[in-house]
C-alpha positions in Angstrom: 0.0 0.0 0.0 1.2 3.3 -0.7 2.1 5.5 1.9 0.6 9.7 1.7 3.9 11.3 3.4 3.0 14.9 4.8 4.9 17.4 3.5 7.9 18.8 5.5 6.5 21.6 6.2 2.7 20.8 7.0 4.3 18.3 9.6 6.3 20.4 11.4 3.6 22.6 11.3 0.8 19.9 12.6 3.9 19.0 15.2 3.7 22.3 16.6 -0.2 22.7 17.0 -0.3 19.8 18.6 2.1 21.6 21.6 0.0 24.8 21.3 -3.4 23.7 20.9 -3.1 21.6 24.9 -0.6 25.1 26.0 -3.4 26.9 24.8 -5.7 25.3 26.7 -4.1 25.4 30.0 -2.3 28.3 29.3 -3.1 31.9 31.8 -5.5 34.3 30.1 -4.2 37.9 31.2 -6.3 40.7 32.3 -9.6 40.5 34.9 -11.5 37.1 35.1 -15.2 39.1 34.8 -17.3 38.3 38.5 -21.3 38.8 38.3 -22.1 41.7 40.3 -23.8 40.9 43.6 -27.5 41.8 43.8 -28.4 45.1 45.9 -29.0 43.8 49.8 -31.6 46.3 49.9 -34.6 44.6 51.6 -37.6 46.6 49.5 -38.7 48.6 46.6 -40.3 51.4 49.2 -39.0 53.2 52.8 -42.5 51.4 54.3 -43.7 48.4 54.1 -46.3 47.3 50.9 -49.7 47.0 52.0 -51.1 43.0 51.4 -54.0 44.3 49.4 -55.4 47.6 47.5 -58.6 49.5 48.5 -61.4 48.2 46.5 -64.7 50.4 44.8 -68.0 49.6 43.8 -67.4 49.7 40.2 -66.1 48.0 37.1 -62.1 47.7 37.7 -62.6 48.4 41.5 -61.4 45.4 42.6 -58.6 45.1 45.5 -55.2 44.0 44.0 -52.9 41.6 46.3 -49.6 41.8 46.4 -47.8 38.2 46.2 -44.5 38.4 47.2 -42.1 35.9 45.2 -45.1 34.5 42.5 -43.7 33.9 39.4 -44.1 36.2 36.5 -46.1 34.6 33.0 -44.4 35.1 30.0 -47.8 36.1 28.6 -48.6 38.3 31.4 -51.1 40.5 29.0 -53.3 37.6 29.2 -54.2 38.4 32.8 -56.1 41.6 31.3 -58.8 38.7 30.0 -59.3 40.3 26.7 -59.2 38.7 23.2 -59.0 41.6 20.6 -55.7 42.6 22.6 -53.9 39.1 22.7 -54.9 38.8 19.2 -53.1 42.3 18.5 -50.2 40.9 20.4 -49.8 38.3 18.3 -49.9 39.9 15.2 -47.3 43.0 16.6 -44.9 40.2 18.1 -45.0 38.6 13.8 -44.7 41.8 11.9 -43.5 44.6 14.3 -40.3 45.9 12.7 -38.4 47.1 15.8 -38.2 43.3 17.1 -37.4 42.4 13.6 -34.7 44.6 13.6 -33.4 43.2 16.9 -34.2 39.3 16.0 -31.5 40.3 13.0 -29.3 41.9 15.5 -28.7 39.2 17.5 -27.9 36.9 14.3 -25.2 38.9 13.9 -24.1 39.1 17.1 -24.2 35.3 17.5 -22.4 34.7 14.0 -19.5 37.3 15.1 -19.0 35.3 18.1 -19.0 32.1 16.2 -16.4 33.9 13.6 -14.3 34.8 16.7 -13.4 31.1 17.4 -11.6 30.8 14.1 -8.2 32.1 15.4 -7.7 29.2 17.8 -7.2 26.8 14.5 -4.5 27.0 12.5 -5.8 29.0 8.8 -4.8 27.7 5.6 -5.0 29.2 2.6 -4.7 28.2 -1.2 -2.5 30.0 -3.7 -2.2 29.9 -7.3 -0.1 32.2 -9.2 0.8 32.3 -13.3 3.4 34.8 -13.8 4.5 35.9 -18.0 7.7 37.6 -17.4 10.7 38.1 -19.7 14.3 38.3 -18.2 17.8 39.4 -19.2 20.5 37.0 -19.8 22.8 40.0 -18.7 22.3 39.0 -15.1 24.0 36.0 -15.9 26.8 36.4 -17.4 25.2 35.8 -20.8 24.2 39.3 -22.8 22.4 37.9 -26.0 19.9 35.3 -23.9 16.4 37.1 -23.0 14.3 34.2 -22.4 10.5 34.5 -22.3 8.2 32.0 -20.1 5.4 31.3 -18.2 6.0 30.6 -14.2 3.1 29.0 -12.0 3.2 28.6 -8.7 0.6 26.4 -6.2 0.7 26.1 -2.9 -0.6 25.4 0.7 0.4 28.0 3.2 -0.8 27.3 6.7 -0.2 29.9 9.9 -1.0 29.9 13.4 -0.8 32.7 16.2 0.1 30.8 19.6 -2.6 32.7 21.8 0.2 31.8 24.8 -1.6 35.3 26.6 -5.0 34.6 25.9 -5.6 37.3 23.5 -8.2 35.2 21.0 -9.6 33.3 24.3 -10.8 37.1 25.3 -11.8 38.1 22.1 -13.9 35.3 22.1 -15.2 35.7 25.4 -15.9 39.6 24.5 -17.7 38.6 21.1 -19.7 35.6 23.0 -20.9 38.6 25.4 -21.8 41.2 23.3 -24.3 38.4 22.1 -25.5 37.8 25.0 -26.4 41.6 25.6 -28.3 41.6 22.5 -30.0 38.7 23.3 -31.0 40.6 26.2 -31.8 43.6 24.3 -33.9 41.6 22.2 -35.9 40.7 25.0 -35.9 44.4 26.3 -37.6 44.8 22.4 -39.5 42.5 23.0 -41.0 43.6 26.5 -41.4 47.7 25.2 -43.3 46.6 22.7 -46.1 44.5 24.4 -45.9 46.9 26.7 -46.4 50.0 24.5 -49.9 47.7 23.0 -51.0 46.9 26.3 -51.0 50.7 27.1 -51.9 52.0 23.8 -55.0 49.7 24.3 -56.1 51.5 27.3 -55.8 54.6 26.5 -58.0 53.7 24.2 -60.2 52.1 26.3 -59.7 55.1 28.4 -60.8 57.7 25.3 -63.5 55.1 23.7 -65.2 55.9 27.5 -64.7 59.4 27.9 -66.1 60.4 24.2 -69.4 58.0 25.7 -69.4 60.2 28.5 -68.9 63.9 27.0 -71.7 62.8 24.5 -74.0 61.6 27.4 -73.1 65.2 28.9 -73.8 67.0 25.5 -76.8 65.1 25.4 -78.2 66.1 28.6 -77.3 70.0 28.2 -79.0 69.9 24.7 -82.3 68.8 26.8 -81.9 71.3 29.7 -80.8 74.2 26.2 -84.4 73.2 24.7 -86.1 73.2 27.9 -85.2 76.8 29.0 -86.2 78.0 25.5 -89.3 76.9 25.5 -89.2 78.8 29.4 -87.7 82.1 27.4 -90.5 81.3 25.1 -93.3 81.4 28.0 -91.6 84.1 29.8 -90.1 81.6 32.4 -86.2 82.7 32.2 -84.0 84.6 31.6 -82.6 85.6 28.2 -79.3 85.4 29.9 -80.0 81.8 31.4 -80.6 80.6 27.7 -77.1 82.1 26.5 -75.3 81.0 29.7 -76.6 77.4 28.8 -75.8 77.9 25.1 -72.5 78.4 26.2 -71.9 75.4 28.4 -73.4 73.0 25.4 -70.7 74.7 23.2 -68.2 73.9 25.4 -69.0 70.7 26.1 -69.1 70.2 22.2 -65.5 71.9 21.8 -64.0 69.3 24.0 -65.4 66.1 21.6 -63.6 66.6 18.9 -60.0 66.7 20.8 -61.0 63.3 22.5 -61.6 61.9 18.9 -58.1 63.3 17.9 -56.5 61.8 20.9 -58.7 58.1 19.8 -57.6 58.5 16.0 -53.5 58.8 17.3 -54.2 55.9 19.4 -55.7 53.8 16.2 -52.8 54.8 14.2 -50.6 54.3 17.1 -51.7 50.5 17.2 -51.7 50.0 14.0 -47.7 50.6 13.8 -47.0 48.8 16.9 -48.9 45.7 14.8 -46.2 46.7 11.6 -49.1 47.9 9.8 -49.5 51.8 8.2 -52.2 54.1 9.8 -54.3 53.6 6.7 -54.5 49.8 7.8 -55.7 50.2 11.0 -56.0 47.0 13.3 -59.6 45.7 13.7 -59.3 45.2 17.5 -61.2 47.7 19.4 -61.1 48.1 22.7 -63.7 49.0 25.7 -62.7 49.4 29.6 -65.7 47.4 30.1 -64.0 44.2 28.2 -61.1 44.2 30.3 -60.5 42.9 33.6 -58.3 43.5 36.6 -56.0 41.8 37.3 -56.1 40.7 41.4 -53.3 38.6 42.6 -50.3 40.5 41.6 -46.4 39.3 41.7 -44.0 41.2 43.3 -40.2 39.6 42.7 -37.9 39.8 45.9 -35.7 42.3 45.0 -32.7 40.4 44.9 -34.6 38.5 42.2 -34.8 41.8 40.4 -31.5 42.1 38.9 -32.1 38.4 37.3 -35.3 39.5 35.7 -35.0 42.7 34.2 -33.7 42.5 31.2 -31.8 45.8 30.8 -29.8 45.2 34.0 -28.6 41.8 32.5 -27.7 43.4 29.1 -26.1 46.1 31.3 -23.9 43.0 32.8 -23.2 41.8 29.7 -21.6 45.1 28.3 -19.6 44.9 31.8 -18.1 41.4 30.6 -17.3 42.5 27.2 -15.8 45.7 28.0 -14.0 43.7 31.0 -12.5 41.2 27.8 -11.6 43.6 26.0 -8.8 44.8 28.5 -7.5 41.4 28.6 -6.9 41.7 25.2 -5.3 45.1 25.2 -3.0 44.0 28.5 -1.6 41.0 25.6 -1.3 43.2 22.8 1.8 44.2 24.9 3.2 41.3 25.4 5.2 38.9 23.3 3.2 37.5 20.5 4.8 33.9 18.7 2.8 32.9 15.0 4.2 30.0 13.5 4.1 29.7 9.5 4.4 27.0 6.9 4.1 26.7 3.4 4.1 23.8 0.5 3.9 24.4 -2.9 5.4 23.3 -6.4 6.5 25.7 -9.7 6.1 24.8 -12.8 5.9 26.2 -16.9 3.1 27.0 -17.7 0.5 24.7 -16.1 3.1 21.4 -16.5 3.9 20.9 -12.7 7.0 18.3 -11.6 6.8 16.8 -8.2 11.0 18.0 -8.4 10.2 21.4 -8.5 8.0 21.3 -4.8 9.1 24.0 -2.6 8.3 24.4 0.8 9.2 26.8 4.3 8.7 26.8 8.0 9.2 29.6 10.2 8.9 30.6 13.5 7.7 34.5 14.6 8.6 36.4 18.0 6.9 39.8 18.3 8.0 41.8 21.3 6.4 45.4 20.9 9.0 47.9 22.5 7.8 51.2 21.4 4.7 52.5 19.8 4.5 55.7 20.7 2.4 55.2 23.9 0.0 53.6 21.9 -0.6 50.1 23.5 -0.6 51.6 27.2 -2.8 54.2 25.9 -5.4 51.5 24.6 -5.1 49.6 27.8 -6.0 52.5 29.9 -8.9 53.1 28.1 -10.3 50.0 27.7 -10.3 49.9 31.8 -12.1 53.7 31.4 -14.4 51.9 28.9 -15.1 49.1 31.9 -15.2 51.6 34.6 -18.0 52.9 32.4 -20.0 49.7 31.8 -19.8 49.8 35.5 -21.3 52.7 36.0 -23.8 52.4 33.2 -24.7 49.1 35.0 -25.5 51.4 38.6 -27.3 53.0 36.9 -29.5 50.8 35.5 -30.0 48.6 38.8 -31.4 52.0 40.2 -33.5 52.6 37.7 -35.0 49.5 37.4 -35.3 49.9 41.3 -37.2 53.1 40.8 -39.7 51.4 38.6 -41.0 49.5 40.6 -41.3 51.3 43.5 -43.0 54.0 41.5 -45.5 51.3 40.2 -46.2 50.1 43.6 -46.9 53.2 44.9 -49.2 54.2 41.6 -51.2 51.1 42.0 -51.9 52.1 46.2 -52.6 55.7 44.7 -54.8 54.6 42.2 -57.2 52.4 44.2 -57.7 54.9 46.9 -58.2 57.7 43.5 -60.6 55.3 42.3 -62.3 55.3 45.3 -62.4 58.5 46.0 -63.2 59.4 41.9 -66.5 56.9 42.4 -67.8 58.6 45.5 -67.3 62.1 43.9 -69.3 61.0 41.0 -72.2 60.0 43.0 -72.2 63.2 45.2 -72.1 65.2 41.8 -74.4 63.6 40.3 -76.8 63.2 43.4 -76.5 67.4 43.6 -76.8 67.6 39.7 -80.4 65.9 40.6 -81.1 67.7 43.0 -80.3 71.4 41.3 -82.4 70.5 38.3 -85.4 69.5 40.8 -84.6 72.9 42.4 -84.1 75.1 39.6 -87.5 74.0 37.7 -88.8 75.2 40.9 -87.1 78.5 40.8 -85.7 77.8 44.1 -81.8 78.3 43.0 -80.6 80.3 40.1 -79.3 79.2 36.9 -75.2 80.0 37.9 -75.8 77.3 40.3 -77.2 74.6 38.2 -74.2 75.2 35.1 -72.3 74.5 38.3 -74.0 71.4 39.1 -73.8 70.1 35.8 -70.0 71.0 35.3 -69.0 69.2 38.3 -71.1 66.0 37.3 -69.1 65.6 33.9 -65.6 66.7 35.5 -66.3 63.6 38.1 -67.6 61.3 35.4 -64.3 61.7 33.2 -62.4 61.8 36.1 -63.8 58.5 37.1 -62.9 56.7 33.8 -59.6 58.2 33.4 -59.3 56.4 37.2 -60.2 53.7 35.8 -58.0 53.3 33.1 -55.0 54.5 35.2 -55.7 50.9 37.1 -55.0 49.1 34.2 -52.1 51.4 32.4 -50.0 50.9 36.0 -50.7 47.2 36.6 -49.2 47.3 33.0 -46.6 49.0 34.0 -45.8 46.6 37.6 -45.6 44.0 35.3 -42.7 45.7 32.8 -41.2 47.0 35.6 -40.6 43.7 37.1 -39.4 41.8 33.4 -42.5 40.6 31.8 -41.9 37.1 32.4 -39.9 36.6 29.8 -37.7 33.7 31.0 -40.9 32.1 31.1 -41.6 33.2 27.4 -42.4 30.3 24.7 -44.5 32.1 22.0 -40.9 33.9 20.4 -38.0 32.9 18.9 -35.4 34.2 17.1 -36.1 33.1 13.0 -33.7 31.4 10.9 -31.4 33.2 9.4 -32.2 34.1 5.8 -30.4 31.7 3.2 -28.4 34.0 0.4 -27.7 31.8 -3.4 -24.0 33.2 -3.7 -23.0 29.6 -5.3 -19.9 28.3 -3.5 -19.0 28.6 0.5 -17.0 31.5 1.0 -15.2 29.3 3.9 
């Protein structure tokens, strides 16, 4: 049987990655080994104590809420809202929204650059083939009248291999494989902001669907009580000035109608670009207050737990451990760098190739940098200022995150007792409303006091609604404040990544 002898060269070669690759292995990575940072020992979101439960009202969304300390967050969390035209908008915005599309590709490339930055550990080869038509002088040689013509071609293997003896390519890769894990987290931050934004959007709504019901009920009742003192003007029963004073209020209370249906319209054609649709296309979800409900039992994550959920503060951590990589990297770039080299190859006229004419070379390469101007210490100190800066960033985030939370517990307290208070304004209001119209038919107040009556009867009734709605808009907001669930998240993932006909591998 015939034996395949290795070239020279390529053995050497193999010889010496089979030292490096083990030495590389075991060998010290320089720079900081990256340590999680500890979660804050703070023992609560607030200075006092969260009350167990919320104060409830006799009215739709009224409900007490109950704080449960440590239950798990769904990953589908905008279910709890029990309403079908907004999971169904969901869906569609979580398919076709481009912002999450943009950061689905984002992480693709991410994750392929970390999957790139392995290739240094392996030794590259690379094919050659040169042809070469060159004409020479004989004159060189001793030999004046001979100027040959010919064809050279050269092929060969060349084969190189940096010894990472400092862990230089170990901390690229460990920078590159973090960077993809911050935009995996950053997806999920995408992902988050934008059920969040169609929760809220959906509201508001809600929110502007019931107020416009309630101005019209109010313009409705001021038309009546606008024909019922003319025909008194008529009959000599009021006031001309009574007449124009209610003219006046029903204008008014007209004037405010079409701003509400401005604000409904921006909310349609906000909702429609949320679900990656133009305003022209708008969704055909609609939403009513009186479709929603409350949600009651309501997690609240330990705050230690906090920093694991949220996933800015863990693309904020991320950042940390690339930017802590990266100084790794710039503490070997001063340090001696070895790249061993090999090459195997044969010349030949034209393309007629003789195993005689192989050539071959091995070589060995020691790079000590000794000056650069202050360049490499330079780049070290600032890729510790660039660290120092994750750090921060990271502070700041944790805070933040902190902040949101509290401020959503202490909204959702405020809001029960608002709506509370909203709902037993409205009755008083329109109880005296009632009761002016009763006393003004029998002249027993004047007509100032009635358009004050009535005034304070719709102020209480959109002020009651807008209650409402601020219920649901901050339970929204608990829930994105403490990471909407999203390690608990199924209904997402990541899609392929597009296949491109270029017709040969590139590696």
């Amino acid at each position: 049987m015939k034996q395949h002898i290795l070239p020279p060269a390529l053995r050497a070669l193999a010889l010496a990655g089979g030292v490096a690759v083990p030495a590389l292995l075991t060998g010290c990575s320089v720079g900081p080994d990256f340590l999680r940072p500890a979660a804050p020992e703070t023992p609560s979101y607030t200075p006092e104590a969260t009350l167990p439960d919320t104060t409830a009202s006799k009215v739709q969304a009224g409900e007490a809420q109950r704080f449960v300390s440590g239950q798990d967050i769904p990953g589908q969390w905008w279910t709890l809202f029990h309403s079908e035209p907004l999971n169904a908008l969901i869906d569609q915005a979580l398919k076709t929204n481009p912002d999450l599309q943009a950061a689905q590709a984002a992480l693709r490339q991410t994750q392929e650059l970390a999957a790139a930055s392995r290739g240094p550990l392996f030794p590259q080869v690379d094919a050659q083939y040169n042809v070469t038509r060159q004409k020479i002088s004989g004159a060189s040689f001793g030999q004046a009248g001979l100027n040959p013509i010919f064809t050279l071609s050269t092929a060969q293997v060349s084969v190189s291999y940096l010894v990472d003896i400092w862990g230089q390519t170990r901390r690229q890769i460990e920078s590159a494989e973090a960077q993809a894990e911050q935009q995996q987290f950053q997806l999920e931050a995408t992902y988050l902001t934008l059920t969040s934004n169609v929760v809220n959007a959906a509201i508001q709504e809600a929110s502007l669907r019931a107020q416009i019901v309630a101005t019209e009920d109010i313009i409705s009742a001021e038309t009546q009580q606008l024909n019922l003192l003319q025909r008194q003007f008529d009959l000599g029963g009021a006031s001309k000035a009574a007449v124009l004073a209610q003219a006046a209020t029903l204008a008014q209370a007209r004037a405010g109608l079409p701003v509400l249906q401005k604000q409904l319209a921006q909310q349609r054609n906000l909702l429609a670009v949320l679900a990656g649709r133009f305003p022209s296309e708008e969704p055909r979800q609609k939403f009513e207050l009186a479709s929603m409900q409350l949600p009651q039992d309501l997690p609240l994550s330990l705050p230690s737990k906090l920093v694991e959920q949220r996933p800015d503060i863990r693309a904020a951590e991320s950042a940390m451990h690339a930017a802590s990589a990266q100084v790794g990297v710039a503490t070997a770039n001063m340090l001696p760098q070895i790249t061993l080299t090999g090459a195997y190859g044969v010349q030949g006229s034209g393309i007629d190739f003789n195993p005689s004419t192989g050539i071959w070379s091995l070589g060995a390469g020691l790079l000590q940098p000794i000056f650069r101007g202050g360049t490499l210490i330079h780049e070290k100190r600032a890729a510790v200022a660039a660290y120092d800066q994750t750090a921060a960033q990271y502070r700041s985030t944790v805070l933040s995150a902190f902040q949101n939370v509290a401020d959503a517990l202490r909204a959702l307290q405020s809001d029960a007792d608002a709506l509370n208070a909203q709902v037993a304004a409205e009755q008083a209001a329109a109880d005296s409303l009632d009761l002016s119209e009763k006393q003004f038919q029998l002249g027993a107040i004047s007509y100032t006091s009635l358009l004050d009556a009535e005034r304070t009867s719709l102020q209480a009734h959109v002020s009651r609604v807008q209650a409402q709605a601020a219920r649901f808009a901050d339970t929204a907001a608990l829930f994105q404040a403490l990471g909407g669930g999203w390690w608990n998240r199924t209904d997402v993932t990541a899609p392929p990544p597009k296949q491109f006909d270029i017709g040969w591998p590139l590696d």
